[in-house]
Backbone bond lengths (Angstrom), bond angles and torsions (degrees), N, CA, C in turn:
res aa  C-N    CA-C-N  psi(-1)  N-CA   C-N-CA  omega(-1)  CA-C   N-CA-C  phi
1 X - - - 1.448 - - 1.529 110.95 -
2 X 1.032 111.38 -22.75 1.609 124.56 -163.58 1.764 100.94 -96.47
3 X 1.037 118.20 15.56 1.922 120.19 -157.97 1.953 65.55 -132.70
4 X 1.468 112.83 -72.73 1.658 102.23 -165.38 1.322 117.77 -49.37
5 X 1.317 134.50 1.95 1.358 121.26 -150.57 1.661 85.96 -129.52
6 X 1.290 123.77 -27.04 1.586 137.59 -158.84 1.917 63.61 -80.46
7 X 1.238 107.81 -82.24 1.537 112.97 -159.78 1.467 107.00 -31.84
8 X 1.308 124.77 -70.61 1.251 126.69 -166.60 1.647 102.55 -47.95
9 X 1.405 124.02 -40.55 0.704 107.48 -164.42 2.326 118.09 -92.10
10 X 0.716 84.72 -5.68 1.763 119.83 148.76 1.546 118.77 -53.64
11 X 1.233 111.31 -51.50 1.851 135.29 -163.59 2.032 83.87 -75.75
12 X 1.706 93.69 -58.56 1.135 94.18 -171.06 1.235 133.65 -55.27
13 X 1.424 100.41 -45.52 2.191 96.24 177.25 1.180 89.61 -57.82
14 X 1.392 135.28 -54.38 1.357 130.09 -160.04 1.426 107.38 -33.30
15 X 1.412 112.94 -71.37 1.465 113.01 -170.44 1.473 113.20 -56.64
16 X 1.478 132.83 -40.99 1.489 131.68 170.57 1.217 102.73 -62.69
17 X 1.377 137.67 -31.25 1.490 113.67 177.32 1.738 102.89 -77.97
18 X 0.914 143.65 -28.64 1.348 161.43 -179.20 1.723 109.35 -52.61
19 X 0.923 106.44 -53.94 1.716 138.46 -173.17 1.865 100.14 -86.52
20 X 1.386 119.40 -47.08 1.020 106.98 154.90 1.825 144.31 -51.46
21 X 1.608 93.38 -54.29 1.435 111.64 162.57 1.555 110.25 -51.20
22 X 1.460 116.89 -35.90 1.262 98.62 -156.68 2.056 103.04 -101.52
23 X 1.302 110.26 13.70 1.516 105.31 166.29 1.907 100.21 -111.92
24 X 1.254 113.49 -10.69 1.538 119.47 161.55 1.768 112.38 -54.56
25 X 1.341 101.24 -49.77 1.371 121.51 -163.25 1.467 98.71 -80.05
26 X 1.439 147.23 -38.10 0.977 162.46 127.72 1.764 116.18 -15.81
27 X 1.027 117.86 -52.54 1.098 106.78 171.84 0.977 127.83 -118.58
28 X 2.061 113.06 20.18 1.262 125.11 139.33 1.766 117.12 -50.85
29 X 1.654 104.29 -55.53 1.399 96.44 -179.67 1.677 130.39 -99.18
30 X 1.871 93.33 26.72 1.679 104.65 153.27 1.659 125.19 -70.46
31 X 1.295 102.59 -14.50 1.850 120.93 -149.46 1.032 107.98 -128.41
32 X 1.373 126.57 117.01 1.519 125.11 146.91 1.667 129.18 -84.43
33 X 1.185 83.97 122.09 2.026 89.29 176.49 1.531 109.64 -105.34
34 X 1.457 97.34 144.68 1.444 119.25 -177.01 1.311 102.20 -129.60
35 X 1.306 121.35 121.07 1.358 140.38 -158.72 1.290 109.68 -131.12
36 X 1.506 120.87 146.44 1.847 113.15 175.98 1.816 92.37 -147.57
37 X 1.277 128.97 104.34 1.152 137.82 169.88 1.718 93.20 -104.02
38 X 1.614 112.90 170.21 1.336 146.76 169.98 1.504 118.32 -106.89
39 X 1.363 95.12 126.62 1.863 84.52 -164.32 1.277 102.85 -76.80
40 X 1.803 90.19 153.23 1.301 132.98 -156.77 1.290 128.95 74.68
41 X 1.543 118.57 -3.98 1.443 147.89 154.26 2.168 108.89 -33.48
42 X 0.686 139.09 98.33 1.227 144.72 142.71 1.563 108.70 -27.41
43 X 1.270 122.42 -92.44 1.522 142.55 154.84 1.388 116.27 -39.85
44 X 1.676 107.11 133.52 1.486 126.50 164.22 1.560 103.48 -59.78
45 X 1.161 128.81 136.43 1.534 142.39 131.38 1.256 103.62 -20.99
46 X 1.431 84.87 -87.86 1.660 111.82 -169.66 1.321 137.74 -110.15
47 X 1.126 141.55 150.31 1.826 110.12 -165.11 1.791 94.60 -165.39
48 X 1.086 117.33 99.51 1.288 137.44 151.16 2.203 111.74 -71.19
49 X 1.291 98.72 113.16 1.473 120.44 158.23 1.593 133.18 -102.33
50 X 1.360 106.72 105.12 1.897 102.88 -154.35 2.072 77.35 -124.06
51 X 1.337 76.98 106.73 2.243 95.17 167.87 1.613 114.94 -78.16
52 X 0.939 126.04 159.05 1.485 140.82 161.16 1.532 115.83 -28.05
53 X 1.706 106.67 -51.99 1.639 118.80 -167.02 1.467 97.87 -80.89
54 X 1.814 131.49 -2.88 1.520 104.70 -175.23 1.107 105.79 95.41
55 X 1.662 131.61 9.20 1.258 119.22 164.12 1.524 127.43 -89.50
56 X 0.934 117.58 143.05 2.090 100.76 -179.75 1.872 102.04 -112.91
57 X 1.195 99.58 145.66 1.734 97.81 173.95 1.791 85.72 -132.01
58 X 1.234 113.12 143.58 1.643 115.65 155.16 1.824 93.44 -147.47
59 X 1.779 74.53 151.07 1.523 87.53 -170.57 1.775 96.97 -125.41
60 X 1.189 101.44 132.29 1.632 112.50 -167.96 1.365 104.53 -143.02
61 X 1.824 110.24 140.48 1.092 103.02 -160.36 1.604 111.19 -75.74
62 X 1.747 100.20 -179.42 1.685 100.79 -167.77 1.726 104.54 -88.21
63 X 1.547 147.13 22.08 1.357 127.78 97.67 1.283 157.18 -43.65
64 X 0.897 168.83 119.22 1.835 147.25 -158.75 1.610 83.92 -85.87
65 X 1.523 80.94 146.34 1.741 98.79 177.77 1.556 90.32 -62.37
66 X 1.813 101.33 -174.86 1.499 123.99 -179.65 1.892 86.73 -97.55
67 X 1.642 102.34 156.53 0.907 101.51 172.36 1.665 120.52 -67.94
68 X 1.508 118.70 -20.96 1.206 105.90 -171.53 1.601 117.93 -104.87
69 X 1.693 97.29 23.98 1.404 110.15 -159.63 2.042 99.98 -71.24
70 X 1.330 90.06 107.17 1.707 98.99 169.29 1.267 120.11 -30.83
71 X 1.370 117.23 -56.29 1.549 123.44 -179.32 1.461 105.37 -57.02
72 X 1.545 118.07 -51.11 1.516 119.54 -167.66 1.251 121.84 -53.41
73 X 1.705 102.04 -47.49 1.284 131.56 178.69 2.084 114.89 -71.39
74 X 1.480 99.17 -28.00 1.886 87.41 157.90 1.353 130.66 -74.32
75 X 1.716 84.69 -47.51 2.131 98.58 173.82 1.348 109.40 -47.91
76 X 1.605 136.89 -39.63 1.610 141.52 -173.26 1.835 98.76 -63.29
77 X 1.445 106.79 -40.84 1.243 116.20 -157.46 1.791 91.95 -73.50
78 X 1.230 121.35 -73.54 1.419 123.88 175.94 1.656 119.03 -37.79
79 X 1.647 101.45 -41.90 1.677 89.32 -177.69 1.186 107.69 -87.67
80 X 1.150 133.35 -2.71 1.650 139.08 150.83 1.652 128.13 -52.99
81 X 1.389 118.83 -47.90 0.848 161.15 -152.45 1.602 89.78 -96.83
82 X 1.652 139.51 -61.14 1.120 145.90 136.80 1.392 125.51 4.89
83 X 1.455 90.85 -74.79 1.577 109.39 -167.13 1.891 120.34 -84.32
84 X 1.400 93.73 -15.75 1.406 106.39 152.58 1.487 130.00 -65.00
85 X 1.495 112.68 -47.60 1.090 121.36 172.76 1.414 113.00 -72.38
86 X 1.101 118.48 -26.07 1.370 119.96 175.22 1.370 114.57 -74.13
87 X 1.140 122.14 -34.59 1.869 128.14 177.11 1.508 97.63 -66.55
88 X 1.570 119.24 -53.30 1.607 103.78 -173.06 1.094 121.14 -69.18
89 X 1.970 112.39 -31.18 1.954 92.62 167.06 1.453 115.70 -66.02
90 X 1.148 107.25 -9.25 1.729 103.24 -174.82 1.882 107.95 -76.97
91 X 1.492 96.66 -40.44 1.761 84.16 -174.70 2.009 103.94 -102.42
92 X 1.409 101.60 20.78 1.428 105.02 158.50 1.634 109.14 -93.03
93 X 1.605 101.12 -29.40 1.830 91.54 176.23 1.368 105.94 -104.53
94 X 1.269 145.68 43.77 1.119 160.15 135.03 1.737 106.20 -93.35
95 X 1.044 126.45 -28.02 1.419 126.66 -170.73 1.452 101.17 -98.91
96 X 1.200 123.18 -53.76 1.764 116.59 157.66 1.758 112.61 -31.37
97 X 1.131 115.98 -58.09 1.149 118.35 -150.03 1.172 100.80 -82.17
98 X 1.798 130.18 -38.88 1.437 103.60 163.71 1.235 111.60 -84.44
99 X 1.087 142.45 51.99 1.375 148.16 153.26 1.667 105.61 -102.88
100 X 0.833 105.63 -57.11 1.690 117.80 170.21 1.429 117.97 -55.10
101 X 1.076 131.77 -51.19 1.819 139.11 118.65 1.199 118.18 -0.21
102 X 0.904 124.43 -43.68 1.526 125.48 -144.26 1.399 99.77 -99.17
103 X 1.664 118.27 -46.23 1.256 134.08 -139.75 1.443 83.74 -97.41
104 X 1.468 131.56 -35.32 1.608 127.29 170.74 1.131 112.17 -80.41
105 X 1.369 139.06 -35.94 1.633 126.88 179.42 1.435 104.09 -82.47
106 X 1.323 138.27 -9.17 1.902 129.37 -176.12 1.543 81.35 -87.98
107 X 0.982 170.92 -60.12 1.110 146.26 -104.53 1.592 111.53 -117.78
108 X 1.706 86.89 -21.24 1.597 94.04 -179.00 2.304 107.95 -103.11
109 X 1.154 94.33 16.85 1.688 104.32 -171.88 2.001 86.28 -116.99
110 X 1.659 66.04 131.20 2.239 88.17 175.32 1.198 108.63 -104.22
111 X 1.069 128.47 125.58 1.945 117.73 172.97 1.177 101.74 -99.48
112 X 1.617 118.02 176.23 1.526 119.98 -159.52 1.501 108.67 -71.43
113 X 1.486 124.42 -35.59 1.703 109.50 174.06 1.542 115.62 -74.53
114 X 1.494 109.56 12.57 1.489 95.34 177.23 1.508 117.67 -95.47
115 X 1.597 101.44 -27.10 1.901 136.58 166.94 1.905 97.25 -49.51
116 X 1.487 93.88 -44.78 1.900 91.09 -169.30 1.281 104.93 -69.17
117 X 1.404 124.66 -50.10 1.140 124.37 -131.15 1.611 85.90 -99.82
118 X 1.145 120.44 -3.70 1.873 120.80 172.46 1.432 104.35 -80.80
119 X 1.717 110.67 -53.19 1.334 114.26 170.68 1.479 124.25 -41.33
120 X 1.123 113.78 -63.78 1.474 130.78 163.74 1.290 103.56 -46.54
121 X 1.410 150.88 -44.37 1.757 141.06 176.78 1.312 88.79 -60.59
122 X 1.062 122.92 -56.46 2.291 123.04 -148.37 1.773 84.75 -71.61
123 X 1.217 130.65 -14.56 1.287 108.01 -172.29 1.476 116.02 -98.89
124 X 1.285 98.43 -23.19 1.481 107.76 174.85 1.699 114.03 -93.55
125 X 0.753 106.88 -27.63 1.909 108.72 155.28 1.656 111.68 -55.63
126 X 1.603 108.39 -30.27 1.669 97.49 -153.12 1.592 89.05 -94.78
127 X 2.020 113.37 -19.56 1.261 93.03 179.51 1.598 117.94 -78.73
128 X 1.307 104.98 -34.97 1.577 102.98 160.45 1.309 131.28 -41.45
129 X 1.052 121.31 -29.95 1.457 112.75 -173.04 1.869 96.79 -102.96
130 X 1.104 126.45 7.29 0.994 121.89 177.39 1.635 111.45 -105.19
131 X 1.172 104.05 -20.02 1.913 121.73 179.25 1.415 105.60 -91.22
């Protein structure tokens, strides 16, 4: 009894580590990171985190770079470069979508010669069937 319970309880971290990994992994591929290390560097310099929802985190060290610091000055360039691309998919899927909008609400909107010209069918049907 004592081997089933070791096991079960075995099965179990398993699955919480499992379930863990797998909302890790999840909001590995909510986030893009932009990173600028120096080779042979272990450690990022610099490290910009841009999530799914539009949030940005960058983590920079507790000196301010030099102004002419190469590394500083690529990472600005990339997370620039980022956030551009990120504004145009944003007002490309704003521009889809009222396009997609558009093509379902015109079809279901009547303007006033469309009211006449229905009126005018129902009247000429009703005289037909009356002649």
């Amino acid at each position: 009894m004592k081997e089933l319970s070791s096991s079960a309880q075995q099965v179990t971290n398993l699955i919480k580590a499992s379930n863990r990994d797998l909302k890790e992994a999840a909001e590995d591929m909510q986030t893009i990171k932009i990173g600028i290390k120096a080779h042979g560097e272990d450690k990022f310099r610099y490290v910009a985190y841009i999530k799914l929802n539009g949030d940005w985190i960058e983590e920079l060290p507790s000196t301010p770079p030099g102004e002419n610091d190469i590394y500083w000055l690529r990472f600005k360039e990339m997370v620039n470069k980022i956030r551009e691309e990120r504004k145009e998919i944003t007002n490309k899927a704003i521009e889809v979508a009222g396009s997609s909008i558009s093509k379902v609400i015109n079809p279901l909107t009547v303007s006033p010669i469309d009211v006449s010209q229905l009126i005018q069918s129902i009247n000429d049907i009703s005289r037909r069937s009356d002649g």
